[in-house]
PASE-198333 format. One record per residue (C-alpha): residue in three letters; residue number from 1; x, y, z. Coordinates in pm, 1 decimal. Layout:
N
- ALA/NUM/X/Y/Z
...
END
This chain:
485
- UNK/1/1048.4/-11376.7/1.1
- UNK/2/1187.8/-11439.3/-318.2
- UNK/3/1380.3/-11158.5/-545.7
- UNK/4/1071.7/-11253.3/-774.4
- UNK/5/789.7/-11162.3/-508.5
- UNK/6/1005.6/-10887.9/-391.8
- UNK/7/1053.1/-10740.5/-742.6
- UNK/8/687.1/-10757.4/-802.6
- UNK/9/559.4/-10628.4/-490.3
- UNK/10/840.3/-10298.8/-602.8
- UNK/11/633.9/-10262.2/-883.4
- UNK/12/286.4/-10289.3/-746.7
- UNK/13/390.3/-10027.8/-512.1
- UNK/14/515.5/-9794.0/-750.4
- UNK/15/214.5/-9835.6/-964.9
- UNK/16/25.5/-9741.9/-636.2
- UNK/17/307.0/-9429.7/-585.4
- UNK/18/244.2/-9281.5/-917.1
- UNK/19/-135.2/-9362.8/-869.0
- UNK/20/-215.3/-9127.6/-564.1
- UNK/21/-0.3/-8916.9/-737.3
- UNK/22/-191.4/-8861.6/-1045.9
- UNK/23/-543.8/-8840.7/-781.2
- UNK/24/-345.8/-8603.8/-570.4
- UNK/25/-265.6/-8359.6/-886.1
- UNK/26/-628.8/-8414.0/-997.2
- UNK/27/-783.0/-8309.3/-693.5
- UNK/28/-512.8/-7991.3/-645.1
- UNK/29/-616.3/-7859.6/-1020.6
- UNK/30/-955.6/-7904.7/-944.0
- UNK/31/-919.3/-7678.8/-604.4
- UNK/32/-708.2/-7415.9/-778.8
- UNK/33/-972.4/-7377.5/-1006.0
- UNK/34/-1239.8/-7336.2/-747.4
- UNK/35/-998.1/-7076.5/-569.9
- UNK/36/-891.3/-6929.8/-925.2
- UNK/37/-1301.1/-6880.2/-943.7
- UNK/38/-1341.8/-6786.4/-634.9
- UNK/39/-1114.7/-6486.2/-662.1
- UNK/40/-1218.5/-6404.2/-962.0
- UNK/41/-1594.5/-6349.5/-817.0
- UNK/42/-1425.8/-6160.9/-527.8
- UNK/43/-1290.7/-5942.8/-831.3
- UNK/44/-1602.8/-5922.0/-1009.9
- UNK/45/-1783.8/-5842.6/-680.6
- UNK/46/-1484.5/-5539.3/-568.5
- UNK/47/-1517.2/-5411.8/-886.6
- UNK/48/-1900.0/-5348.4/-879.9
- UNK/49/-1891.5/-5216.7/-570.9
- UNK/50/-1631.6/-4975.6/-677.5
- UNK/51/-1846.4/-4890.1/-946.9
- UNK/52/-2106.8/-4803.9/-697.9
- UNK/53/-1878.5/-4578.5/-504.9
- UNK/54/-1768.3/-4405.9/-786.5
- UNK/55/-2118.6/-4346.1/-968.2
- UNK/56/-2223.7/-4220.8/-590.5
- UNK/57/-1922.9/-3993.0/-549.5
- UNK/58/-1953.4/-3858.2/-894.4
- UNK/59/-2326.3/-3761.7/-854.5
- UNK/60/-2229.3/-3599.0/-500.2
- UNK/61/-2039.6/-3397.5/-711.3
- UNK/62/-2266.6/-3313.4/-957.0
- UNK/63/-2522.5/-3227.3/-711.7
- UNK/64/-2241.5/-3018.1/-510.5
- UNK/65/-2152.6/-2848.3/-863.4
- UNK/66/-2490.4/-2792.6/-947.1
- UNK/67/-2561.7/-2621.6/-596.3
- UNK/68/-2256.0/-2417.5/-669.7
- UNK/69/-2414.7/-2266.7/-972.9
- UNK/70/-2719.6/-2200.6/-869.9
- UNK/71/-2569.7/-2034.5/-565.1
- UNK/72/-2375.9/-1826.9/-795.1
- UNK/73/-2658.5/-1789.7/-1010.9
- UNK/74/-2865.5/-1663.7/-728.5
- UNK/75/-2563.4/-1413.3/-597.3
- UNK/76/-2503.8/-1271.0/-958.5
- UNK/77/-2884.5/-1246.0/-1028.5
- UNK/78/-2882.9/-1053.6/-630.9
- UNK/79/-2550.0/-839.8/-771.3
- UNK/80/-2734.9/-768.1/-1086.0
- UNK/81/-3070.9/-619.3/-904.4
- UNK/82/-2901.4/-452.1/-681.6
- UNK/83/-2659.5/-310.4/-890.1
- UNK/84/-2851.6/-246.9/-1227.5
- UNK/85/-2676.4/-516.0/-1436.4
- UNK/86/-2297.7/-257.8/-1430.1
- UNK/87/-2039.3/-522.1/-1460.3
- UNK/88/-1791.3/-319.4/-1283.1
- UNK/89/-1983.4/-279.7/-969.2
- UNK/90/-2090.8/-606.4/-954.3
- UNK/91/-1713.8/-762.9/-973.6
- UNK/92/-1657.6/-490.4/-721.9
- UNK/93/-1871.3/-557.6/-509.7
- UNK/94/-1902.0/-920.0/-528.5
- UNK/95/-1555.4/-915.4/-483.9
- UNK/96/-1616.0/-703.4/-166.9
- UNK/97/-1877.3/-937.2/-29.8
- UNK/98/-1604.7/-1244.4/-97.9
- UNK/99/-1394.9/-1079.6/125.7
- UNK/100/-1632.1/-966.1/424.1
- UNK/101/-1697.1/-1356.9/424.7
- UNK/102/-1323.8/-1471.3/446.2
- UNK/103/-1244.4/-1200.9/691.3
- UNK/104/-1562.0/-1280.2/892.5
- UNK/105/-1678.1/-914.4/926.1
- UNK/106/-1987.4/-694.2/822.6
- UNK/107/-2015.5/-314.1/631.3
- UNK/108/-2061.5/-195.7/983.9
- UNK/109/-1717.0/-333.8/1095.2
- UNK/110/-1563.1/-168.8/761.6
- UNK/111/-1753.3/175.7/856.9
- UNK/112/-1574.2/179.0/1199.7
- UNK/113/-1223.7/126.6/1044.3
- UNK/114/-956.5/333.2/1162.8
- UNK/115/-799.6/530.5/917.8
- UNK/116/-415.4/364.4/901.8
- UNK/117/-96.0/562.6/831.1
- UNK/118/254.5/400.1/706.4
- UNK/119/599.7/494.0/652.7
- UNK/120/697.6/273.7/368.7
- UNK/121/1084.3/208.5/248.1
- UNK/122/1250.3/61.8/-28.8
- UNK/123/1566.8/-68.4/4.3
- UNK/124/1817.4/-241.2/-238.4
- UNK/125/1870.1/-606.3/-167.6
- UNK/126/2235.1/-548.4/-148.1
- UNK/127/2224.3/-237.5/16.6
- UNK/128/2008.8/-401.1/268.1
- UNK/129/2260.0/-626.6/334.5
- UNK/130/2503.7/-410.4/384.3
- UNK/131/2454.7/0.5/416.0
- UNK/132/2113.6/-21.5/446.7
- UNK/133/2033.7/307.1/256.3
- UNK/134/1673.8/375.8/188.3
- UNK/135/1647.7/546.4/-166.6
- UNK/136/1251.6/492.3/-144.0
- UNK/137/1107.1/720.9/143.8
- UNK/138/729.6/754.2/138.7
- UNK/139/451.3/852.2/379.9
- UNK/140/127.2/661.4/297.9
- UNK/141/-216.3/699.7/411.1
- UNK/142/-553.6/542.9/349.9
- UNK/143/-902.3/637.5/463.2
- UNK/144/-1108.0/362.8/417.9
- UNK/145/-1470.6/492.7/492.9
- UNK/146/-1437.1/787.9/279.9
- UNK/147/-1207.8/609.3/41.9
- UNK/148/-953.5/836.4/19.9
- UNK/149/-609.9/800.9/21.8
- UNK/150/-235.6/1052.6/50.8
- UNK/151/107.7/945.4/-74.0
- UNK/152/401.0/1187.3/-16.7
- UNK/153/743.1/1095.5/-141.8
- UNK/154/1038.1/1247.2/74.2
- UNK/155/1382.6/1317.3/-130.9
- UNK/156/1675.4/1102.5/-59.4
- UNK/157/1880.2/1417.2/37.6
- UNK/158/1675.6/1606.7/230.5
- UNK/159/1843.9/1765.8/476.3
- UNK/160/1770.3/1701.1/870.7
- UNK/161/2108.3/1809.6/1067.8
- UNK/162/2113.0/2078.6/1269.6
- UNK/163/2419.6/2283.5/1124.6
- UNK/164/2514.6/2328.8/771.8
- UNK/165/2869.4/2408.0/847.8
- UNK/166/2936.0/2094.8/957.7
- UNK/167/2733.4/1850.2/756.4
- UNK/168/2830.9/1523.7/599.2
- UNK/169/2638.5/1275.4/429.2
- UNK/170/2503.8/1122.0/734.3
- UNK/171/2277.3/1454.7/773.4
- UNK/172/2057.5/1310.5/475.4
- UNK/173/1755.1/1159.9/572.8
- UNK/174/1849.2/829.3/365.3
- UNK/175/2143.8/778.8/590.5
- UNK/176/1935.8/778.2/903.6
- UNK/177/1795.8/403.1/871.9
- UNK/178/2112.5/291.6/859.5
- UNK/179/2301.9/473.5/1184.8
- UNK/180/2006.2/487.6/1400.1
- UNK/181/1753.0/216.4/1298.6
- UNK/182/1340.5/294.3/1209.2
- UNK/183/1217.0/399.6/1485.2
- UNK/184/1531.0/675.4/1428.9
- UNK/185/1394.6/736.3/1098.7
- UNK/186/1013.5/716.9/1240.5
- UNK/187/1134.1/1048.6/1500.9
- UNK/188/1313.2/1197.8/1167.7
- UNK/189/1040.7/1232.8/963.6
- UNK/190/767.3/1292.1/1242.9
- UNK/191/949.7/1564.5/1336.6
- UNK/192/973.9/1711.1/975.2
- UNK/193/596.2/1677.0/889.6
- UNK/194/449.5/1747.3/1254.9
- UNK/195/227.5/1392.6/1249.0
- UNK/196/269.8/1114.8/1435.6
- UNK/197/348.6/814.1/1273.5
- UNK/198/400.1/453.9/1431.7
- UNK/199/363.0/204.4/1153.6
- UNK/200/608.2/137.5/892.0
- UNK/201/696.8/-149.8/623.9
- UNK/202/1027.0/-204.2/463.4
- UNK/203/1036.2/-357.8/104.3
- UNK/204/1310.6/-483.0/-43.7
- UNK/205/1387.9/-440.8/-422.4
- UNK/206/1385.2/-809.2/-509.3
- UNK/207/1021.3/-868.8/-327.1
- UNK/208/946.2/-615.0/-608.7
- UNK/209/1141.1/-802.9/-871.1
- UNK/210/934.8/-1153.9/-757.2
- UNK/211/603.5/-962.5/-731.6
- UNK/212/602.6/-770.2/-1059.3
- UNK/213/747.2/-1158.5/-1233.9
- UNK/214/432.0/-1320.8/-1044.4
- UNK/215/158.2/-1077.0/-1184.1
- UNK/216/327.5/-1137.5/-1519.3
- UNK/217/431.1/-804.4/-1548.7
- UNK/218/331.6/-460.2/-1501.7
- UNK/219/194.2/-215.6/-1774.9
- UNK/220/384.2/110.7/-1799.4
- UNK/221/460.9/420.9/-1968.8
- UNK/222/849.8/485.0/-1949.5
- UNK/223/881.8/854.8/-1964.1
- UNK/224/1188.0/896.8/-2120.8
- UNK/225/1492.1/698.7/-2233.6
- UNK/226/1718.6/537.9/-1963.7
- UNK/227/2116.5/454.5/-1969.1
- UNK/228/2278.3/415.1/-1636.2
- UNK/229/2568.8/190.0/-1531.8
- UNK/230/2705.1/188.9/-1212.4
- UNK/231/2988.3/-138.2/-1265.2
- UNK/232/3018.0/-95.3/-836.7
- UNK/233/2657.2/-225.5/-766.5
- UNK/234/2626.9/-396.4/-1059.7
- UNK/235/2318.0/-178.4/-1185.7
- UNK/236/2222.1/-121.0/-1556.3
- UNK/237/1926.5/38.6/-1645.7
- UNK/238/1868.5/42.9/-2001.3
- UNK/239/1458.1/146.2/-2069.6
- UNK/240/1324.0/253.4/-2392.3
- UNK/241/1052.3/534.8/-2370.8
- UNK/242/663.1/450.7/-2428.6
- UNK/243/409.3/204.5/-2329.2
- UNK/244/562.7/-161.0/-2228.5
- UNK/245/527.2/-435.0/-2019.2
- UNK/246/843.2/-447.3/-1771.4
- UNK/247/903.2/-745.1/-1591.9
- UNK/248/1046.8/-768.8/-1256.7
- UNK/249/1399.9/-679.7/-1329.5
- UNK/250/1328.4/-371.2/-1580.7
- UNK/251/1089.5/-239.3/-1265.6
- UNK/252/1386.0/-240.7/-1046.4
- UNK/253/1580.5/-62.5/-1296.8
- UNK/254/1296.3/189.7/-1330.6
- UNK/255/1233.4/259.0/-972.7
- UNK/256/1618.4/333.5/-932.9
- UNK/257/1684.1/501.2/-1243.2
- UNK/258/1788.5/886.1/-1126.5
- UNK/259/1992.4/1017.4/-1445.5
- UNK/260/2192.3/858.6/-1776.4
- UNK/261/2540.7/809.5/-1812.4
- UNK/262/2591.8/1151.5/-1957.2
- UNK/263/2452.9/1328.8/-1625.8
- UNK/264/2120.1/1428.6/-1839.8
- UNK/265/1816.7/1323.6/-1605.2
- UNK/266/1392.8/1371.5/-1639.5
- UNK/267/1306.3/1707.0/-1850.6
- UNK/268/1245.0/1967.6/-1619.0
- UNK/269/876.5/1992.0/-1641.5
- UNK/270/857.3/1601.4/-1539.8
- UNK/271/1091.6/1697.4/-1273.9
- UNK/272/1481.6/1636.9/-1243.8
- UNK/273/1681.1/1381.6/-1079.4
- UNK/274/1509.1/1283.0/-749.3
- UNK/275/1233.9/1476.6/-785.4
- UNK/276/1149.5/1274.7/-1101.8
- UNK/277/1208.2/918.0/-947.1
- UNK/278/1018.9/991.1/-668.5
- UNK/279/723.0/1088.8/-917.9
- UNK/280/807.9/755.3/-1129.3
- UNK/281/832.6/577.1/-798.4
- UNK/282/451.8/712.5/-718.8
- UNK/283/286.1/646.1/-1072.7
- UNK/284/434.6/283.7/-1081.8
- UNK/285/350.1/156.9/-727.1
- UNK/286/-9.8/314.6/-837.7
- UNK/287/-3.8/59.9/-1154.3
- UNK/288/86.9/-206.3/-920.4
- UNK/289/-205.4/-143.4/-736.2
- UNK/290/-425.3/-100.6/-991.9
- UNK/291/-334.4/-441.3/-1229.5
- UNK/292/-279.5/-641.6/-904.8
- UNK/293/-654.0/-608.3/-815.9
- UNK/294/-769.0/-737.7/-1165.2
- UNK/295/-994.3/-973.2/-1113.9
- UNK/296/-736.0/-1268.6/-1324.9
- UNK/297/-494.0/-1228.1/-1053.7
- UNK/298/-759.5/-1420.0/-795.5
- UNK/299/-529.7/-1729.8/-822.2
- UNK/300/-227.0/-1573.9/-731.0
- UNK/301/-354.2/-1403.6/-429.6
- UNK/302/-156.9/-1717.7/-241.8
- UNK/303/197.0/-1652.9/-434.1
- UNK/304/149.3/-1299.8/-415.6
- UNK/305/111.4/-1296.2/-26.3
- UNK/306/387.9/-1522.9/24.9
- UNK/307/628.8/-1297.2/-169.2
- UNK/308/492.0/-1043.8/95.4
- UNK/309/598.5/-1244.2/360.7
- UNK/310/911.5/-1332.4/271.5
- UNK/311/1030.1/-982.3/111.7
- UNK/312/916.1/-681.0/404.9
- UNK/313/959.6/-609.9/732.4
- UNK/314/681.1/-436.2/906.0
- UNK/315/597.4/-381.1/1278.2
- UNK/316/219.9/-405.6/1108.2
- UNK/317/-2.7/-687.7/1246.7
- UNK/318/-74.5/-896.8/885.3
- UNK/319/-422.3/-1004.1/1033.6
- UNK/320/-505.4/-654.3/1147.7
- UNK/321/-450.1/-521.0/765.1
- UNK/322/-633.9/-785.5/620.7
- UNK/323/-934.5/-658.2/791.5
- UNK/324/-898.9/-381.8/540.6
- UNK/325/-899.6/-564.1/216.6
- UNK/326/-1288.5/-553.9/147.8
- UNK/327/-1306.0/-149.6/197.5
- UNK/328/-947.6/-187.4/-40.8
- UNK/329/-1104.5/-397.4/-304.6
- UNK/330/-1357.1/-71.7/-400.4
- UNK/331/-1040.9/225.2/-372.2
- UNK/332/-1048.9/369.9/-670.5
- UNK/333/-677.5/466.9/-736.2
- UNK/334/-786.7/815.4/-924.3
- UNK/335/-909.5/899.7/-519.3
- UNK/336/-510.7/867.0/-430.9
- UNK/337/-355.8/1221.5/-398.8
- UNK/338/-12.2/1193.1/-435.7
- UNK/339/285.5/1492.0/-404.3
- UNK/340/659.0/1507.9/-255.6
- UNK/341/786.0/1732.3/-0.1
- UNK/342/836.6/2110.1/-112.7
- UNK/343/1153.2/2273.4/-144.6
- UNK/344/1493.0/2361.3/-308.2
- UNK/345/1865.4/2205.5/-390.6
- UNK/346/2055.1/2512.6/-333.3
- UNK/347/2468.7/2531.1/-379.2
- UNK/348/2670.4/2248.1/-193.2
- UNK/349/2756.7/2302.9/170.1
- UNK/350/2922.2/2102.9/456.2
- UNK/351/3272.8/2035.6/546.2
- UNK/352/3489.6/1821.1/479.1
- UNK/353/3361.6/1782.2/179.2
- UNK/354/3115.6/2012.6/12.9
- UNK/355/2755.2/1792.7/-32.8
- UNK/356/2433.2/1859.4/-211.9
- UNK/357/2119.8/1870.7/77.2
- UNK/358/1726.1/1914.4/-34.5
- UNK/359/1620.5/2154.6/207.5
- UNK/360/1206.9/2175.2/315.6
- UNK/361/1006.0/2496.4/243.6
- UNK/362/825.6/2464.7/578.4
- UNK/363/594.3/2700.3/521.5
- UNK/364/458.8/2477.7/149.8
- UNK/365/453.6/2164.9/364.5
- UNK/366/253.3/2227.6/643.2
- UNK/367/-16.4/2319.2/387.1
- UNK/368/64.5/2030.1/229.0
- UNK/369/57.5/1834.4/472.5
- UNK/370/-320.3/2003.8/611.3
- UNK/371/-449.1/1909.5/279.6
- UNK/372/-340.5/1578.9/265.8
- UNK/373/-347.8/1429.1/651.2
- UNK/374/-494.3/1680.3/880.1
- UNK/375/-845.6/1780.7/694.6
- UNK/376/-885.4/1413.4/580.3
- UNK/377/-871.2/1308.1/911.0
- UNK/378/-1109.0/1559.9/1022.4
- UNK/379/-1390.1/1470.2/757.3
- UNK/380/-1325.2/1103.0/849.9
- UNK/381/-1375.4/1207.9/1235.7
- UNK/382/-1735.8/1395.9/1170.4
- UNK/383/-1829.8/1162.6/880.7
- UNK/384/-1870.7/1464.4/667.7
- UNK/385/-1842.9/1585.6/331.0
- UNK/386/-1703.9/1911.9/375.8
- UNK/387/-1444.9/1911.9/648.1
- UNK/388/-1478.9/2151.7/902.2
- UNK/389/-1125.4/2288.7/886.6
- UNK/390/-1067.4/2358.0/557.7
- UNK/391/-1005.2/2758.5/511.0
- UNK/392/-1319.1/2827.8/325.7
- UNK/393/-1536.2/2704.9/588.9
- UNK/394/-1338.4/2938.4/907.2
- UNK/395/-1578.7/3252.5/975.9
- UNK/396/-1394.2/3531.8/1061.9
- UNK/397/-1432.2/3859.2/1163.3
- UNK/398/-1150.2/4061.2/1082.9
- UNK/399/-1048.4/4424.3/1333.0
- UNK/400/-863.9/4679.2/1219.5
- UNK/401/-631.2/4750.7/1562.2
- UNK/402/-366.2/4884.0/1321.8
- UNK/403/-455.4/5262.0/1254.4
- UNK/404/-332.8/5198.3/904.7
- UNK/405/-594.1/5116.3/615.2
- UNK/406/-378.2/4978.7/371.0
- UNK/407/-209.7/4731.1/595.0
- UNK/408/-538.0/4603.5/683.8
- UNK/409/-660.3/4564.8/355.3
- UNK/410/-319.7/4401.4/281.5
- UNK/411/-408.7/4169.0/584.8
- UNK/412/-765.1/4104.2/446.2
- UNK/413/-646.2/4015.5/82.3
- UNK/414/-395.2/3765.2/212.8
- UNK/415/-640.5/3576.8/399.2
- UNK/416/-945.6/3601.4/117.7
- UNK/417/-658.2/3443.1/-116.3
- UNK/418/-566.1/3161.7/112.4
- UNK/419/-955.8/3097.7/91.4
- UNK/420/-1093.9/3250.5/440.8
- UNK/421/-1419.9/3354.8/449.6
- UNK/422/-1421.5/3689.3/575.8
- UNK/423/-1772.6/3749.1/731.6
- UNK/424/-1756.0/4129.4/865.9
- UNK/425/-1456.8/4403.5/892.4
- UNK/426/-1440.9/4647.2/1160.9
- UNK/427/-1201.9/4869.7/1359.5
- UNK/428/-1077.6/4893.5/1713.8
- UNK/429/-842.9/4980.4/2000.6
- UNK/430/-488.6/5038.2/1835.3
- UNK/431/-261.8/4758.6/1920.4
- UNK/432/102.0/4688.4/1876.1
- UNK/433/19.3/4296.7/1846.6
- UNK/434/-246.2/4112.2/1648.8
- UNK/435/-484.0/3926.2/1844.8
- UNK/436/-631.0/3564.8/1708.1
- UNK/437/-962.7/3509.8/1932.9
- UNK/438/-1081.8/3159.7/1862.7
- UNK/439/-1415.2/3171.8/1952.3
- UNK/440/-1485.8/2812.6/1908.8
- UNK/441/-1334.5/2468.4/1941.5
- UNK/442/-1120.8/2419.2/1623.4
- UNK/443/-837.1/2250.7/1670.4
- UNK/444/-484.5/2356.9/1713.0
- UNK/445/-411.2/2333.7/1345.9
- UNK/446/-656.5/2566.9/1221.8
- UNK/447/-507.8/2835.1/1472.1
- UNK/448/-146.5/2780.5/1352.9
- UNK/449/-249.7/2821.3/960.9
- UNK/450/-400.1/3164.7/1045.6
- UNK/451/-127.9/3233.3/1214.2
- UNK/452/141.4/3124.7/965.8
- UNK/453/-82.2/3301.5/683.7
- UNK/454/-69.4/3678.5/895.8
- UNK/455/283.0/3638.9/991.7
- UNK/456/235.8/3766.8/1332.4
- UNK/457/-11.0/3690.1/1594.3
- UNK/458/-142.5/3585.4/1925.1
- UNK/459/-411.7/3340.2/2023.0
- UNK/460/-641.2/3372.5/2301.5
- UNK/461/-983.8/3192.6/2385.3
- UNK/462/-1301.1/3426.4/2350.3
- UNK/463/-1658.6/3383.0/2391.3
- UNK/464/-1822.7/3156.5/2172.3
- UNK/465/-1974.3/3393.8/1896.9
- UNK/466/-2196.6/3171.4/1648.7
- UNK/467/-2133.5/3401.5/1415.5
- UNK/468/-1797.1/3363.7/1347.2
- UNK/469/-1507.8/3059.4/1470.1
- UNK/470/-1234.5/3364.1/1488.2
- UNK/471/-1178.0/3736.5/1515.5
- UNK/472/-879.6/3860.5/1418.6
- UNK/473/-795.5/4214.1/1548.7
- UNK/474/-484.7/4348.6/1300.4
- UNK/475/-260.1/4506.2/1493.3
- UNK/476/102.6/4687.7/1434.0
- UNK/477/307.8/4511.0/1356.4
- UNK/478/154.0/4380.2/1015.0
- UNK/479/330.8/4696.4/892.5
- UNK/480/652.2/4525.8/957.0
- UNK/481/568.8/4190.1/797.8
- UNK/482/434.9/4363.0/534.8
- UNK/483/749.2/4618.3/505.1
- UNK/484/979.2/4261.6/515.8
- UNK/485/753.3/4091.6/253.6
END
């Protein structure tokens, strides 16, 4: 072949190269385009069918929503019948119904409710940490058929050694938590008030910081002026008087205020020192209760349970209280009786060095304590209104076994005052001791009162009378109680 033919023949196949070439890029622009159109009708077609999802979720939700309504609509108009159109018992007791749902129980599980007692603590987070010290000591009952409820404070110093002569501050009941634990404290002050109590819960001061922040504050009337600085725990108080909205840290500060700088503490009539920040203590936990169960704090029932959680300790089973919260939602905090433990601050005593001690009036609390605890549990045990042991329902016929007239009428007035109803007076055999007959089956505590109200007495089981529950038969030796009184 010639360089001529060869030449040629290059070309001609080049020509040929550069033809398929040109088919080839024809024929792959043509197929991109059918893919490019075929994904765009894939596109068109995911998008209509997401279209069709959405429209179909969206009137799901409409339907749900409008379902929702009229089930509201249909539980409001039931609240409203039933309830005469009154606002505040329908939130109530909508609310109420909300909560038999979520705790899966009925009125008749609420109705068989054990009444529940507490022993409730507040402790400072550093103290906790370290001394443990309890400067918040409070016995706390609720009732939650008859909706009733008792709160008595217990002074920091109270006294609970057994000699005075050699007392130190581990002799005050704040000091016991710390030496000998809460169930030490739990025989301390069962032992003082005669109950028995087995649950407690132990709070410390920045769960109350976090819980009065997450309701946004808490509403309060500051009694007086506070100025307190103690540099060692690195506490200021400084509270203005009057209505104000204290957040969590001015709470803490009012809660552990006690006196100013100066020494000068709560006016007298308030009451001074501890007996005032135990009554602070009361009216404040009483506005926590009362603004946390607004009905706007709904949506911070999760926040407000987790600052629960993470701020007590309690030997209280959380799913067992619970069960209580739609008998809770209707309390009606003016039902909550509230006091502190009777008795005096008298002159320093104690050795090495000289300490100041609250000592009980024994006599004050175990009235206070039948009025608060013992006749509330006895009209929650017979379902009535009146309880059965309450002085002016005890019949009693009342003996004159004295020979002496005037220290039987002495007797007589006593017990009229303390609210006895006296139903007939005699006399009888002279005897040096007075004789209690109960005559029927009241308890233990009734017998005790009358006692503790003559002075001097005796108990011994008689025939059941219906006439009367006791006879009292006054003997001798009222003349000395009388003579010593």
């Amino acid at each position: 072949m010639s360089r001529r033919e060869k030449r040629e023949r290059e070309e001609q196949e080049e020509k040929e190269r550069k033809k398929q070439e040109k088919q080839n890029k024809k024929k792959s622009k043509t197929k991109n385009k059918i893919d490019k159109n075929k994904k765009q009708k894939e596109k068109k077609k995911k998008e209509r069918t997401f279209k069709k999802i959405i429209k179909t979720i969206l009137k799901l939700i409409l339907v749900l929503l409008l379902l929702i309504i009229l089930s509201a609509g249909i539980f409001i108009g039931w609240l409203g019948f039933k309830y005469n159109w009154n606002w505040n018992t329908m939130l109530k007791k909508g609310a109420k119904q909300v909560a038999l749902i979520a705790t899966g129980q009925t009125e008749e599980d609420i109705q068989n409710l054990e009444p529940i007692y507490c022993l409730i603590l507040g402790i400072s987070t550093s103290e906790y940490e370290n001394a443990k010290v309890t400067d918040t000591i409070i016995i706390g009952a609720y009732y939650p058929r008859t909706q009733q409820a008792s709160m008595i404070s217990i002074p920091r110093d109270t006294f609970v050694g057994k000699s005075k002569a050699t007392a130190n501050g581990n002799h005050k009941i704040n000091a016991v938590y710390a030496n000998r634990g809460i169930e030490g404290l739990l025989t301390e002050v069962n032992k003082l008030t005669g109950l028995d109590i087995k649950n407690y819960v132990i709070i410390k001061n920045k769960g109350l910081i976090q819980f009065v922040d997450a309701l946004g504050g808490i509403e309060f009337d500051v009694p007086k002026d506070m100025n307190y600085d103690d540099w060692e725990q690195n506490l200021h108080i400084h509270l203005s008087k009057g209505k104000q909205k204290l957040n969590g840290q001015q709470a803490e500060q009012l809660v552990r205020y006690r006196h100013d700088n100066d020494g000068s503490s709560y006016s007298s009539e308030y009451g001074d020192n501890d007996i005032g920040r135990m009554r602070t203590q009361r009216e404040f936990i009483t506005q926590i209760a009362k603004q946390t169960l607004k009905i706007g704090n709904i949506t911070k029932i999760n926040d407000l349970i987790k600052i629960a959680f993470d701020n007590i300790e309690t030997n209280l089973d959380m799913d067992y209280v619970m069960k209580y919260s739609p008998a809770a939602i209707e309390f009606d905090m003016s039902a909550l009786q509230a006091t502190y433990l009777p008795g005096t601050t008298p002159p320093p005593f104690g050795s090495p060095i000289p300490l100041y001690f609250f000592e009980v009036n024994k006599t004050e609390l175990k009235k206070i304590i039948q009025e608060y605890f013992i006749f509330k549990q006895q009209k929650y045990d017979t379902g009535s209104e009146e309880t059965s042991l309450a002085p002016s329902n005890i019949k009693i016929q009342l003996l004159n076994a004295s020979g002496d007239e005037e220290v039987f009428e002495n007797t007589k007035k006593r017990l009229e005052e303390k609210g006895y109803k006296i139903e007939s007076t005699g006399t009888t055999t002279i005897a040096k001791t007075t004789k209690v007959i109960n005559r029927t089956e009241k308890k233990i505590d009734v017998v005790d009162e009358l006692i503790d109200t003559l002075g001097y007495g005796d108990e011994s089981i008689g025939e059941d009378l219906s006439k009367y529950d006791f006879t009292i038969a006054v003997g001798q030796d009222m003349k000395q109680y009388i003579a010593q009184n």
